[in-house]
Each structure stands twice: as structure tokens, then as C-alpha cells.
N, C-alpha and C positions, 0 to 999 in steps of 0.2 A: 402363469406358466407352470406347468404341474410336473414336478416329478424328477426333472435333468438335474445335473450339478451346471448345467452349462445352459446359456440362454438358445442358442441357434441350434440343436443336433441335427446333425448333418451339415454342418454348415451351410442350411437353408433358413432363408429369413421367412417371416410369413408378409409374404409379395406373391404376386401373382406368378414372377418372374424366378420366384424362389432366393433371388441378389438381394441386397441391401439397396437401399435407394439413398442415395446423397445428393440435396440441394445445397444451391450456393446463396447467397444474397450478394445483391448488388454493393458495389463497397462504395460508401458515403465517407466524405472527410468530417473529419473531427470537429465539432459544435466551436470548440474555441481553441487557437491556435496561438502560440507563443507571436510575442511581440515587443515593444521597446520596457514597456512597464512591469512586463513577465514573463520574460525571457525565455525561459526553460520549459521543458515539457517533465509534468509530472506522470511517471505510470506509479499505482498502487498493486501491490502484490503478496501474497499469500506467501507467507514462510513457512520454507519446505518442513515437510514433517506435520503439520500445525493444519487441524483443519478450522474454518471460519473463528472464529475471534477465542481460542486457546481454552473454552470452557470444558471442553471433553479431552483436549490434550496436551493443555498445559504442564501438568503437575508429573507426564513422564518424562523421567531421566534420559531415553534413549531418545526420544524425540529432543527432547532439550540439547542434544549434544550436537543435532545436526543445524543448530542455530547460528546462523551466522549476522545476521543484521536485526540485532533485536529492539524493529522501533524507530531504528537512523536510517537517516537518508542518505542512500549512497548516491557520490557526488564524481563524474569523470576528473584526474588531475589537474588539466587545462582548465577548467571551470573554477573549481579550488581556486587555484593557484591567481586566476584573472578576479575572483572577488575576494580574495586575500581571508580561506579560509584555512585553516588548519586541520590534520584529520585529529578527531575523537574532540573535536570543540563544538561547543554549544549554541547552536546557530539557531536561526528565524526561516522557516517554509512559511509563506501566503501565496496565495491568490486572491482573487478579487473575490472570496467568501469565506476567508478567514484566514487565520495565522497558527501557527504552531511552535515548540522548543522542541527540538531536539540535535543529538550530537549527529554530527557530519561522518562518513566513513568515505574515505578516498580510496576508490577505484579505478582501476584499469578496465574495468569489465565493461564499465557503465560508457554508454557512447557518449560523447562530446553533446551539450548541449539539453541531456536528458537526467534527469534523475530520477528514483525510485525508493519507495518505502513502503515496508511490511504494513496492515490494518490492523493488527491484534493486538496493537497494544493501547495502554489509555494514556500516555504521555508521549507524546508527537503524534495524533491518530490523523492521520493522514487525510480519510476520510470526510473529515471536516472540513478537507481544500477542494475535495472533487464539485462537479458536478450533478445535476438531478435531472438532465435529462434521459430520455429513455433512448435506444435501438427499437426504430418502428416495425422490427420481426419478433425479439426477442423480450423487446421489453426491460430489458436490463438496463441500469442506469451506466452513464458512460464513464466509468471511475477510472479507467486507465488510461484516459488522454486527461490533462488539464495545463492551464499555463502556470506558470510558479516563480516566486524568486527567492532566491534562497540568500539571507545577509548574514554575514560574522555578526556576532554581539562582542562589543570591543571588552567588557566589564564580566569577565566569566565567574566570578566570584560573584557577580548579583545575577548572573543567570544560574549557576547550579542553585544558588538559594531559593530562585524562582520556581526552578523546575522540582526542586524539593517541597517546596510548600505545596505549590499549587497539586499536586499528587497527592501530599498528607490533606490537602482539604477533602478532595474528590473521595480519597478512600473513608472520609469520615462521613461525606454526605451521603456515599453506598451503603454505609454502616447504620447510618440514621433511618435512612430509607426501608430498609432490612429491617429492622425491631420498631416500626411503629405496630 
């Protein structure tokens, strides 16, 4: 596109019709769906401000301020409250491909039965709970639907020590990894 500050001038598309064209895809249900063993629906979501995993925009201050869930799973009250979690306590996210630590944020926002958490970080990385299958248009893997359950850890004195370690290992295997 040579030349415009602006993609379309005129707001003309290049169609025959000179309109944009927008297709739809047919909407398929979700590969795996909450149930007695995984209750909850996991969606994974990009924090705002923050583009894909914080490497280009981590280290700004003004993005940093628009952080609001950095890493925790936010949890509806009703949900909390029926698995006897507490907010900013150090809980267990799985699915049937793995588990995670990280602290709980109790929300009103988050609908009953749903939870959500950021991908950019490396202590509760979410990601690791999703799934690998694809969208047959887009190809995209399906990381915003999965099943989950999320448990209190009753001993949060041996989970902050977990989740501390297990972070100073990781940062020292990146460290190793880096200066071979």
C-alpha cells in the first residue's frame, strides 16, 4: 500500500464493490466442556496494556500501571466462597493437562462458574492448562475455553515457599540456558 497515512482513502476497500467484505464462520462448541471433575471454564487473556508474553512491554511504567491481575486467576465470589477460597490466597488451577500456583483475585466482574487469567507471566502460566487443538478456519489453538478446577492450598506458608522456589529455579535454568 504505497503512500496514505490511512489504509482504505476514500474509504474504499480494494473489492470489486469498493465495501469491505466480512465473513462469518459457523460457531462450533467448545472441544471440552466443564464437568463434575472440572467444573469451571477456564478463558486465558491478555493484559491490558501488555502485548503477547511482556517481552517488548514489560519494563514500561505506564503500561505497568494499567495492571490489574498480574498472573491470578480471577475467581466469581459465589465460586470463592463454595470452594472455600480466600482472595489474594495461593490456590491450585488444573485441568486434565496440568496444574498451576497461583494467588486467587475475587471478582464481581467474572461470571459465576468462569474464571480467567493473564498468559505473560511464568508463575501461574495459564497456558500450560489450555488446550492444542486448532479452529478449522483460523487455526488458532483453542486457549480461551478449557475445563479447570481451581483448590484452596490449606498450608500457605508451604505454598508461598513453593511458589518462590519454583520461580528462583526457573529463573536460574533461563540464566543457564542464556550463558551456555
Amino acid at each position: 500500500h504505497p503512500g496514505t497515512p490511512w489504509l482504505y482513502k476514500d474509504n474504499l476497500f480494494d473489492t470489486p464493490t469498493g465495501k469491505g467484505q466480512l465473513f462469518a464462520a459457523p460457531w462450533r462448541a467448545p472441544a471440552e466442556t466443564p464437568d463434575e471433575a472440572y467444573p469451571l471454564v477456564l478463558c486465558t487473556v491478555r493484559e491490558v496494556g501488555h502485548y503477547s508474553c511482556r517481552s517488548m512491554t514489560g519494563n514500561c511504567a505506564a503500561l505497568q500501571s494499567l495492571a490489574d491481575e498480574p498472573g491470578r486467576v480471577q475467581i466469581n465470589r459465589a465460586d470463592a466462597q463454595r470452594l472455600g477460597i480466600a482472595d489474594q490466597q495461593l490456590v491450585w488451577v488444573s485441568s486434565r493437562r496440568g496444574k498451576v500456583i497461583t494467588r486467587a483475585d475475587i471478582s464481581d466482574r467474572i461470571n459465576e462458574g468462569a474464571v480467567y487469567m493473564t498468559y505473560q507471566w511464568w508463575v501461574g502460566a495459564c497456558n500450560e492448562l489450555t488446550q492444542d487443538n486448532l479452529d478449522p478456519i483460523s487455526k488458532t489453538p483453542e486457549t480461551k475455553y478449557c475445563a479447570v478446577k481451581v483448590e484452596a492450598i490449606a498450608d500457605q506458608r508451604w505454598a508461598e515457599q513453593y511458589a518462590w522456589t519454583s520461580y528462583s529455579e526457573m529463573k536460574a535454568r533461563l540464566k543457564a540456558a542464556v550463558n551456555v
